[in-house]
VEXDREN-2710 file (C-alpha; in Angstrom, 1 decimal):
% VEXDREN-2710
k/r/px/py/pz
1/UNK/35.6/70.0/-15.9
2/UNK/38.1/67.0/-17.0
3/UNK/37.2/65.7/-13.3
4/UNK/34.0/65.9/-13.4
5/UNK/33.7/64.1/-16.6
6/UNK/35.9/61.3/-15.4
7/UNK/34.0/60.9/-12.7
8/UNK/31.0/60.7/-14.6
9/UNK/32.2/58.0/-16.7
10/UNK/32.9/56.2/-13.6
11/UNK/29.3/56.3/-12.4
12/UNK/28.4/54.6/-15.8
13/UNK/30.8/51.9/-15.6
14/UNK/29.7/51.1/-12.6
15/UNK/25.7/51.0/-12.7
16/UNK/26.3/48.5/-16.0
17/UNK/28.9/46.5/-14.4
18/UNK/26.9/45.9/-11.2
19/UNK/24.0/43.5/-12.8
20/UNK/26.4/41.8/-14.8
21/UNK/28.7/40.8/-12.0
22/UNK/25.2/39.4/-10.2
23/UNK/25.0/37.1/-13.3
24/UNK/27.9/36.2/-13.3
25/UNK/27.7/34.3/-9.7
26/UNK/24.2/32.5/-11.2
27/UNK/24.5/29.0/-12.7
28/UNK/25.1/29.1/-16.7
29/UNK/21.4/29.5/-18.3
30/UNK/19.9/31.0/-15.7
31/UNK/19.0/34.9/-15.8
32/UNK/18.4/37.0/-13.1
33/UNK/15.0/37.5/-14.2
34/UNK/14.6/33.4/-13.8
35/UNK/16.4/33.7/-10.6
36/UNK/13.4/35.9/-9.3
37/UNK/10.5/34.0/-10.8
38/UNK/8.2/32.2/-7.9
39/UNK/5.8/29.2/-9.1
40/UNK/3.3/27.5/-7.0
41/UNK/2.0/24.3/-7.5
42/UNK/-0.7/21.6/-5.7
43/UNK/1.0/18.6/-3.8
44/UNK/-1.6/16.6/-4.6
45/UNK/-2.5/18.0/-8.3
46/UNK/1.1/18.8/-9.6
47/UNK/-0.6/20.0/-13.2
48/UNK/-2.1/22.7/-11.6
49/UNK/0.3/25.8/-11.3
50/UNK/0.2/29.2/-10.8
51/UNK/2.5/32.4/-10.9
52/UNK/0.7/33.3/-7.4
53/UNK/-0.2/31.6/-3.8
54/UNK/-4.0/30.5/-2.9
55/UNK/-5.9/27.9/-3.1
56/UNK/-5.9/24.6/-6.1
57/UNK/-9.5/24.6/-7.9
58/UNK/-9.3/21.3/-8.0
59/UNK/-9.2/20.2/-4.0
60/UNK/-9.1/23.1/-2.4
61/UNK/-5.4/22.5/-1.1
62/UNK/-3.1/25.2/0.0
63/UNK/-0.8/25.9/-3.1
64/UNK/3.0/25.0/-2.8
65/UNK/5.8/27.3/-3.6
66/UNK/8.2/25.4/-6.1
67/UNK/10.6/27.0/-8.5
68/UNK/10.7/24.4/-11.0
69/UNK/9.8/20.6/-11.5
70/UNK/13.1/19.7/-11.0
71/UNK/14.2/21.7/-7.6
72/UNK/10.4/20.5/-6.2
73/UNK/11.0/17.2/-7.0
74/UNK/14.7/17.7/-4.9
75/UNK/12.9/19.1/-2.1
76/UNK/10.6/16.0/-1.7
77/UNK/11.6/13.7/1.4
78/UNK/11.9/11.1/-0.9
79/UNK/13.3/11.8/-4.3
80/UNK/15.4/9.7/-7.3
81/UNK/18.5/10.0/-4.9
82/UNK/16.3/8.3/-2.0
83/UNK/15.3/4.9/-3.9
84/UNK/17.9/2.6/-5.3
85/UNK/17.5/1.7/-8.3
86/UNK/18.8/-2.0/-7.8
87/UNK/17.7/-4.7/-10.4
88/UNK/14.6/-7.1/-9.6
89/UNK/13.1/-10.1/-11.2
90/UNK/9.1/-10.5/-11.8
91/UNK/6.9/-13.5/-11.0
92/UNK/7.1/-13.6/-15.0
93/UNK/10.7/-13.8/-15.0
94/UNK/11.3/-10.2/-16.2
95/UNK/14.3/-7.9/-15.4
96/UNK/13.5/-5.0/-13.2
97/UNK/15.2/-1.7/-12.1
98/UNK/13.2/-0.9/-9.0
99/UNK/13.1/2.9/-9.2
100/UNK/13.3/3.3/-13.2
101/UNK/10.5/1.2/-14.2
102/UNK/8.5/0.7/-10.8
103/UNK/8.7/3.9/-9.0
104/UNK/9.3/6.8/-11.0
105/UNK/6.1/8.6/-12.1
106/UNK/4.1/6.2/-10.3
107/UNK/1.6/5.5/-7.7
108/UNK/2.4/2.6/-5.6
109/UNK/2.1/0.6/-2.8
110/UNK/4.6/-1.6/-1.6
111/UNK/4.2/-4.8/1.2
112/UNK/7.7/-7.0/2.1
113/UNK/6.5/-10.8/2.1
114/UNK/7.4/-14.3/2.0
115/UNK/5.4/-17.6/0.1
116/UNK/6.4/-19.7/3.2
117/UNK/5.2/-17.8/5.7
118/UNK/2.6/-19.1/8.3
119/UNK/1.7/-15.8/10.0
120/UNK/0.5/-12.1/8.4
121/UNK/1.8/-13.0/4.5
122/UNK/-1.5/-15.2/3.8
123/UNK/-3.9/-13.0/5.5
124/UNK/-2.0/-9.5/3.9
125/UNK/-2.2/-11.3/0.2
126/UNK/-5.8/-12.1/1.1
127/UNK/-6.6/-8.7/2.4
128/UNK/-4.8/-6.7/-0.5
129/UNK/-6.4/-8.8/-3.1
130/UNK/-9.8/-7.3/-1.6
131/UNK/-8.4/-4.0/-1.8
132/UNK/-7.3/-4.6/-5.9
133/UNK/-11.2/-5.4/-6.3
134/UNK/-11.8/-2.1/-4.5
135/UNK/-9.6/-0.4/-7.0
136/UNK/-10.8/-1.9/-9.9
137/UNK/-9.9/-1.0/-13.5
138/UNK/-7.5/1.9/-12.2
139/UNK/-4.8/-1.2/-11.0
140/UNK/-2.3/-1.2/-13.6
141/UNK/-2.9/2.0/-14.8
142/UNK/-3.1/4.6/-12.3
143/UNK/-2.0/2.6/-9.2
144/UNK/0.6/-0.2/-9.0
145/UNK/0.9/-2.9/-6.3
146/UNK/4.7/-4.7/-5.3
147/UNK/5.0/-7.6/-3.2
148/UNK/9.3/-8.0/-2.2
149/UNK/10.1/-11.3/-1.3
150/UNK/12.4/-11.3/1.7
151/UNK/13.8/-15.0/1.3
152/UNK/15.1/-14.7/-2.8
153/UNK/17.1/-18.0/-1.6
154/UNK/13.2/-20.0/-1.7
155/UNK/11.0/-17.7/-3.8
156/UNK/12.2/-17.7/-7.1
157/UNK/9.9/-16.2/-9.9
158/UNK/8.2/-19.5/-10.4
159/UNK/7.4/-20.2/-7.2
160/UNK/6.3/-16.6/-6.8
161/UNK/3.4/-16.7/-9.7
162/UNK/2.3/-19.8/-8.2
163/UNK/1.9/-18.2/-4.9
164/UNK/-0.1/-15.1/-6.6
165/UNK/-2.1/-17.4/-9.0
166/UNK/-3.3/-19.2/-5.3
167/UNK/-4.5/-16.1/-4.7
168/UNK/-6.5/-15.3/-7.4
169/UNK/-4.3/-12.0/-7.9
170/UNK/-5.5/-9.7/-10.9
171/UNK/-3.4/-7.5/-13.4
172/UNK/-1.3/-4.8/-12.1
173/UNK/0.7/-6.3/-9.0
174/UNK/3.9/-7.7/-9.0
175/UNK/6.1/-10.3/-7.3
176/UNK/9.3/-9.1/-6.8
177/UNK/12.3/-11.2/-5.6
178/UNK/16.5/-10.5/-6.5
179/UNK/19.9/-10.4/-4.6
180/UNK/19.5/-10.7/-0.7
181/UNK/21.8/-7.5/-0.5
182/UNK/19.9/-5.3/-3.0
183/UNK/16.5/-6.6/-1.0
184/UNK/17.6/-5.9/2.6
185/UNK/18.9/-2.4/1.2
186/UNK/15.1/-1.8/-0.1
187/UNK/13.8/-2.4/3.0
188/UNK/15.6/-0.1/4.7
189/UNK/15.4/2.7/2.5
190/UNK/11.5/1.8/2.3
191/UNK/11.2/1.6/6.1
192/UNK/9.8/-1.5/5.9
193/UNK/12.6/-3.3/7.7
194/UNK/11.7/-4.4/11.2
195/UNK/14.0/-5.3/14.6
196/UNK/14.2/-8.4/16.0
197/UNK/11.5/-9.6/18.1
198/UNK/11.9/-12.9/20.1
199/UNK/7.9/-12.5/20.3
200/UNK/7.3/-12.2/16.8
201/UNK/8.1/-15.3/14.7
202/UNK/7.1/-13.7/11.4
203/UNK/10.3/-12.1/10.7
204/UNK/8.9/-8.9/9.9
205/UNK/5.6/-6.2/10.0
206/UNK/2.7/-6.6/8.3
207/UNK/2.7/-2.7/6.7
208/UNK/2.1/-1.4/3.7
209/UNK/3.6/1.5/2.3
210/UNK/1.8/3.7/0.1
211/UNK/2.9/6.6/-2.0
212/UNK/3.2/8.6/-5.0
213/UNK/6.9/9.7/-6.5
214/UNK/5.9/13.0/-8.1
215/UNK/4.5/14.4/-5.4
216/UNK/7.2/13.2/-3.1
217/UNK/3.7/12.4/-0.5
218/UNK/4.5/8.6/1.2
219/UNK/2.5/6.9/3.9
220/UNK/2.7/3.6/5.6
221/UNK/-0.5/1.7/6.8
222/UNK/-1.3/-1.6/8.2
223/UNK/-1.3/-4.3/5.6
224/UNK/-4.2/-5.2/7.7
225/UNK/-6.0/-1.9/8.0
226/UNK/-9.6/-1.5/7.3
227/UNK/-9.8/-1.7/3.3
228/UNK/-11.7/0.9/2.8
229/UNK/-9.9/3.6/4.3
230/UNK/-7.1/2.4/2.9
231/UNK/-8.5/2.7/-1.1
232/UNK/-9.5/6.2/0.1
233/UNK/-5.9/7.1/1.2
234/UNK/-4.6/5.4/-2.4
235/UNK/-7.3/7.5/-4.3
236/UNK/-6.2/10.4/-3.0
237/UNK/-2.9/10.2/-3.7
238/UNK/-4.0/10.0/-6.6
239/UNK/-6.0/12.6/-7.1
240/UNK/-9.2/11.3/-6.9
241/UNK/-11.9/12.0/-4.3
242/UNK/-12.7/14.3/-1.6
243/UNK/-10.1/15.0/1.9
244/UNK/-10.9/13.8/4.8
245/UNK/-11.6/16.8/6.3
246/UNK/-14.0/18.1/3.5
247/UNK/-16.1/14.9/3.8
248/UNK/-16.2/15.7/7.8
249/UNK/-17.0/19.4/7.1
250/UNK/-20.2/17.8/5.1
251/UNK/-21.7/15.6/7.5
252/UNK/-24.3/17.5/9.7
253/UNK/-24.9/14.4/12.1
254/UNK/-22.3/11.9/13.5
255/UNK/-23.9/8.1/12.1
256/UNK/-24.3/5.9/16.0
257/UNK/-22.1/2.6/14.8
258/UNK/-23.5/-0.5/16.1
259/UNK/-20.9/-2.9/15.2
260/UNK/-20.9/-7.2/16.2
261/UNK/-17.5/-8.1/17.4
262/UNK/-18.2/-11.6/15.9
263/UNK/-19.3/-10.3/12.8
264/UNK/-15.9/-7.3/12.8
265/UNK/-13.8/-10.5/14.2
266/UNK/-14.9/-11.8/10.8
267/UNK/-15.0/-9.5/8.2
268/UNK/-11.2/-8.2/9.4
269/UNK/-9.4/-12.1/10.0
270/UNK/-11.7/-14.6/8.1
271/UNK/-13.3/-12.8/5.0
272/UNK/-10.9/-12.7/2.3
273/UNK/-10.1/-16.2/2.4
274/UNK/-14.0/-17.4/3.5
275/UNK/-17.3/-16.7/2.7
276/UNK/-20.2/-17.8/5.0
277/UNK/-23.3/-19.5/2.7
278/UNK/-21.6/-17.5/-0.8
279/UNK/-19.5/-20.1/-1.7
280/UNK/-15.6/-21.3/-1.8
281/UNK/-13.0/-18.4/-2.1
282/UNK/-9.2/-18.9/-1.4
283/UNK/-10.4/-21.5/1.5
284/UNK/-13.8/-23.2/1.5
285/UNK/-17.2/-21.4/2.6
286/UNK/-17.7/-21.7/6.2
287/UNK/-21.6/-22.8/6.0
288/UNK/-22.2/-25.4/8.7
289/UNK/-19.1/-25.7/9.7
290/UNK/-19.7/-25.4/13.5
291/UNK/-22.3/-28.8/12.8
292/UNK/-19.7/-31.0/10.9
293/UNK/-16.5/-30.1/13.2
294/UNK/-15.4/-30.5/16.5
295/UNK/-15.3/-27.2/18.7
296/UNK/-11.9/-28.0/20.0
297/UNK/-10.8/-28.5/16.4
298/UNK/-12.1/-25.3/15.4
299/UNK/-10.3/-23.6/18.0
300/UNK/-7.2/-24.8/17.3
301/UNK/-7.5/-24.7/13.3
302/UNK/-8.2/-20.9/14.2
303/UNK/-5.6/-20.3/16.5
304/UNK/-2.7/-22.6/15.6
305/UNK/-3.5/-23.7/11.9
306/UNK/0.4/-24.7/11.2
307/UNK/0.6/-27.4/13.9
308/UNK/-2.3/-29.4/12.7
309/UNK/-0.2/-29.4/9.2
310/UNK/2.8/-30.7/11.2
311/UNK/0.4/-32.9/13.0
312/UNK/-0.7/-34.7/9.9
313/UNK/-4.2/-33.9/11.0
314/UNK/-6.3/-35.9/8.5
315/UNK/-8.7/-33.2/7.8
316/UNK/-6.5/-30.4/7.9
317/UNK/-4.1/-32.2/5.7
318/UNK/-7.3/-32.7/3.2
319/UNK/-7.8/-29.0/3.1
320/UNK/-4.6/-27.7/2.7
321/UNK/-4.3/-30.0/-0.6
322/UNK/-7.5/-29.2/-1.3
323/UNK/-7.3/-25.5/-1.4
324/UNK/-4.2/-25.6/-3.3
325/UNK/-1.2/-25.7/-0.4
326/UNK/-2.6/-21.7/0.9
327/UNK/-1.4/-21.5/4.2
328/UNK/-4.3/-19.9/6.8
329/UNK/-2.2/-18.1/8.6
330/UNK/-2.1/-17.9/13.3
331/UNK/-5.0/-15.2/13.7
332/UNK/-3.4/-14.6/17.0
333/UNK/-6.8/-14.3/19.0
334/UNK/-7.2/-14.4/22.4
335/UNK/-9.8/-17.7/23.2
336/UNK/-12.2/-14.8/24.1
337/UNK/-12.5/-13.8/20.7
338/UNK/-11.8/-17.4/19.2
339/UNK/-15.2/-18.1/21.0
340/UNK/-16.8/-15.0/20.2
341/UNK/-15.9/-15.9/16.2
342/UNK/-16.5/-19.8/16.2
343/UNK/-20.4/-18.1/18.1
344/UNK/-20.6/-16.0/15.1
345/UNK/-20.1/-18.6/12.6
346/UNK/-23.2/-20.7/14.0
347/UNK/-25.5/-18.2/14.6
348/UNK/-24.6/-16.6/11.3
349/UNK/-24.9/-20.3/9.3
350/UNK/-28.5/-20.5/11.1
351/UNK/-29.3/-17.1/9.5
352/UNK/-28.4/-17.6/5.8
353/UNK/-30.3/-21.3/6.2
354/UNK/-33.2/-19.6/7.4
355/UNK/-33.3/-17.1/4.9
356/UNK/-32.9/-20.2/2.2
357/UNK/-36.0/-21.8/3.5
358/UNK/-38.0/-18.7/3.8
359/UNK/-37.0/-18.2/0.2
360/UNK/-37.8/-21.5/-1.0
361/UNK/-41.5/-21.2/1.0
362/UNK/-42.3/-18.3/-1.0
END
């Protein structure tokens, strides 16, 4: 009887014992019960949680299985640990940690540049103050835009605003520029940085990395991509709009694109600097301008716009004052499509004069 008492108490101690030596191996504060609890959550709507998996109401996107904030914001490729938070100065002269106060809780996009640059930094500022306009009022507060200098030795903050007020740049996008060491790390960490090309004179690719830290979601385009596609990728991100594939799902028939490669040629190399018949932008309004210049001039003002500087070109040299020192950048065209661009201009200057007197007639 004393046996099987004993062995009793035994059996007690040891079904009580056993789920407090489980606890014991957990980290302090967390219960076994919190040990066992699943969450799932929406990459792209991280408010939206639920205690099981299916579908978000908001986009339709498969539900992700997180724990907590904190361990999903571990598990995203690139977390607080991935970003150095090294120290940058404004175009406005004001101190900067890159991850604390630019990165973290934020939507971004980030482009590597340099003010003296005679290749893709014009034509990338050009193209990505289109894509602000795009944006509109949502710059500043729901996406932010960073341009990194990658010569700090020449563009100091005040040569940096200058560059961005050439520009015409709008509120929400910084200049960035700071130690040589904590920029080249950046880069890196970014995937920005490029190897060395003999062939490429530019010292580095014209991308732009886009991204947004709480969802731990990064992408990197073309600086140069078609704008809109590249506001739709942004907009998503943050939160905004339909995917791709549920805009695809809705069209019934496929639209037949009859695109001008003159008037493509255009809109992609010349348009954010030029207008044709709508007035001066960052460069003057191309109206005519096939009538009052030289072919051979054209072609080279298109293809190698830096030599005619160096040249001391008299009417090159009156532009580039004229248009505040913005540099047009080398296009790099083939003379095919130089042709095919200098073609569009005429025949587009003879439209817009046509329509002028037509208009005037009635």
């Amino acid at each position: 009887m004393k046996c099987r008492n004993v062995k009793l108490i035994l059996l007690g101690v040891l079904i009580f014992s056993t789920p407090l030596f489980i606890n014991s191996q957990l980290p302090a504060g967390v219960s076994f019960a919190q040990q066992q609890e699943v969450e799932y959550s929406c990459p792209m709507h991280p408010e939206v949680k639920s205690k099981t998996a299916g579908s978000c109401p908001k986009c339709g996107m498969t539900l992700r299985q997180v724990s907590k904030p904190d361990e999903a914001k571990a598990d995203a490729q690139w977390g607080e640990t991935h970003f150095p938070n090294v120290e940058l100065t404004t175009q406005d002269g004001k101190k900067v940690r890159f991850y604390d106060d630019l990165i973290k809780g934020k939507v971004v996009a980030i482009e590597l540049m340099y003010t003296t640059c005679k290749y893709n930094c014009p034509l990338e500022t050009a193209r990505l103050v289109q894509l602000q306009k795009l944006l509109g009022d949502r710059m500043g507060k729901d996406i932010f835009f960073y341009s990194i200098t990658i010569q700090p030795e020449i563009d100091t903050p005040e040569v940096l605003k200058q560059y961005a007020a050439k520009y015409h740049v709008g509120p929400g996008w910084l200049f960035l520029t700071g130690k040589e060491a904590d920029i080249k790390l950046l880069s890196r960490r970014l995937g920005l940085d490029s190897l060395p090309n003999a062939n490429d004179p530019d010292g580095h690719t014209p991308s732009l990395l886009i991204g947004n830290e709480v969802t731990g979601i990064w992408m990197k385009n073309s600086a140069l991509d078609n704008l809109k596609f590249t506001a739709l990728k942004i907009e998503q991100l943050m939160g905004y709009g339909a995917p791709i594939a549920a805009i695809a799902s809705n069209q019934t028939e496929a639209v037949k694109l009859n695109i001008d490669k003159g008037q493509y040629l255009f809109a992609t190399r010349c348009a954010a600097c030029h207008t044709i018949g709508s007035g001066d932008k960052v460069g003057p309004d191309l109206l005519g301008v096939t009538n009052v210049r030289d072919r051979a001039w054209l072609g080279r003002i298109i293809t190698e716009p830096d030599k005619l500087i160096d040249e001391k070109d008299p009417i090159a040299t009156a532009l580039f004052e004229k248009y505040k020192q913005v540099r047009m950048p080398r296009l790099g065209l083939p003379d095919a499509d130089v042709n095919t661009l200098i073609e569009f201009m005429k025949l587009q200057s003879v439209s817009v004069r046509d329509r002028e007197k037509a208009g005037t007639q009635n």
